[in-house]
N, C-alpha and C positions, 0 to 999 in steps of 0.2 A: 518596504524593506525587502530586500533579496533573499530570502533564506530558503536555500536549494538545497536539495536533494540529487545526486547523480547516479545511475545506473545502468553500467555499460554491459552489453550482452556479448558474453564472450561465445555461445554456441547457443544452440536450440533446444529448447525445453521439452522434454520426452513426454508422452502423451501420460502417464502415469505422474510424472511430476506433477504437469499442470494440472492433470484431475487434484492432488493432495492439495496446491496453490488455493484452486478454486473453492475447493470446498472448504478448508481453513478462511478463506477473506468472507465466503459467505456466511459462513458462522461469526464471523466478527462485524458485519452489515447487521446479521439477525439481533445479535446483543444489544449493538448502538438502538436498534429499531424497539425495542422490546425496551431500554433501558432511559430511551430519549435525551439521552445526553448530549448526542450530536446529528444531526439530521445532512446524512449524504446524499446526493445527488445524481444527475447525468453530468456530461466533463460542461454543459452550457453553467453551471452552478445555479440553473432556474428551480423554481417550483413545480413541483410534478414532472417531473423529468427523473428519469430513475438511472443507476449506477448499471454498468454492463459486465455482463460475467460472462462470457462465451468461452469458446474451444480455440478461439486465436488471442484475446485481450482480455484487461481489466481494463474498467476507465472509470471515473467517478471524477467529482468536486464536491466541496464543500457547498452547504446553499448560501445564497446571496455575500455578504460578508464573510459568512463564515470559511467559506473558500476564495479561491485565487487560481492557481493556472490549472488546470485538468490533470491529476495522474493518467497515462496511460503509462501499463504494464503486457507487452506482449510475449508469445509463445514463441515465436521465429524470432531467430537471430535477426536482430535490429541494429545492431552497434549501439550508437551514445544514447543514453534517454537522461530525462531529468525533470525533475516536480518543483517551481517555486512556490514554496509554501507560504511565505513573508511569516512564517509561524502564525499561523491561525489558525484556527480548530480544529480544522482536518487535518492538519499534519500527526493528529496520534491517529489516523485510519490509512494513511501516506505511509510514515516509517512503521508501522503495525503489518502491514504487506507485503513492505519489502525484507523486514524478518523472515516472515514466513517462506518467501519466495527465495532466499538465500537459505532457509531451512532445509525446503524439500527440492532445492535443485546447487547443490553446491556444487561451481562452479560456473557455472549459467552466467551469474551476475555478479559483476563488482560494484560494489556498493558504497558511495561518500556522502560527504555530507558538510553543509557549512558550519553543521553543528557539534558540539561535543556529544561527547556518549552520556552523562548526566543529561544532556537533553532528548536521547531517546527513552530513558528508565520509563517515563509512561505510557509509551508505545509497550515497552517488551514486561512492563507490570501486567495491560490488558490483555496483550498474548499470552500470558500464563496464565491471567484469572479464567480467560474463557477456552483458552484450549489445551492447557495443563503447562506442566514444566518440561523442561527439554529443549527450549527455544532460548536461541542467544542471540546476541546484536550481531549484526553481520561483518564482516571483516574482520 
């Protein structure tokens, strides 16, 4: 099943931005990790293979089934990006990032989706529970 995410970078994400990005999605990795509800990955969706947090990208998959095509999320203006999730598990750590990334960088990123906004509610429930209110769907 196709179910995609889109994410176009309209400019470059400022070093303070992506420090908040980052530290918000690692807080949200630590939860999952701590809470084992979903076990995310490196973008291969293997075993032991860990999710990337650096000063230029995010990149992650869901493991084995549980994921599908790799998110990456960069710092430099990239133009088009896009996550097929086919809606599998990891798509609430998918649209859960890209709130946050339209949080602290508005602007940056224009953000769609195959889905409706009732189906991000448990991505943007999880951003509230672990990093408070203040967070809205993007666009």
């Amino acid at each position: 099943m196709g179910f995609t995410h889109y994410f176009d970078q309209e400019r470059a994400v400022t070093e303070t931005e992506w420090e908040a990005i980052t530290k918000d999605v690692e807080a949200l990795l630590a939860h999952l990790a701590t809470t084992r509800e979903l076990e995310i990955v490196g973008v291969s969706g293997e075993r032991g293979t860990t999710p990337e947090i650096s000063s230029e990208r995010i990149a992650f998959n869901g493991l084995e089934e549980d994921g599908f095509e790799s998110f990456v999320l960069g710092r430099e203006q990239g133009g088009f990006g896009f996550c097929k999730t086919g809606r599998r598990p990891y798509d609430l750590l998918v649209t859960a990032a890209l709130i946050v990334a339209a949080h602290h960088a508005p602007g940056a990123y224009t953000v769609t989706s195959d889905g409706q906004d009732y189906e991000w509610s448990p991505a943007l429930s999880f951003v509230r529970g672990v990093l408070g209110e203040g967070y809205d769907l993007p666009g």
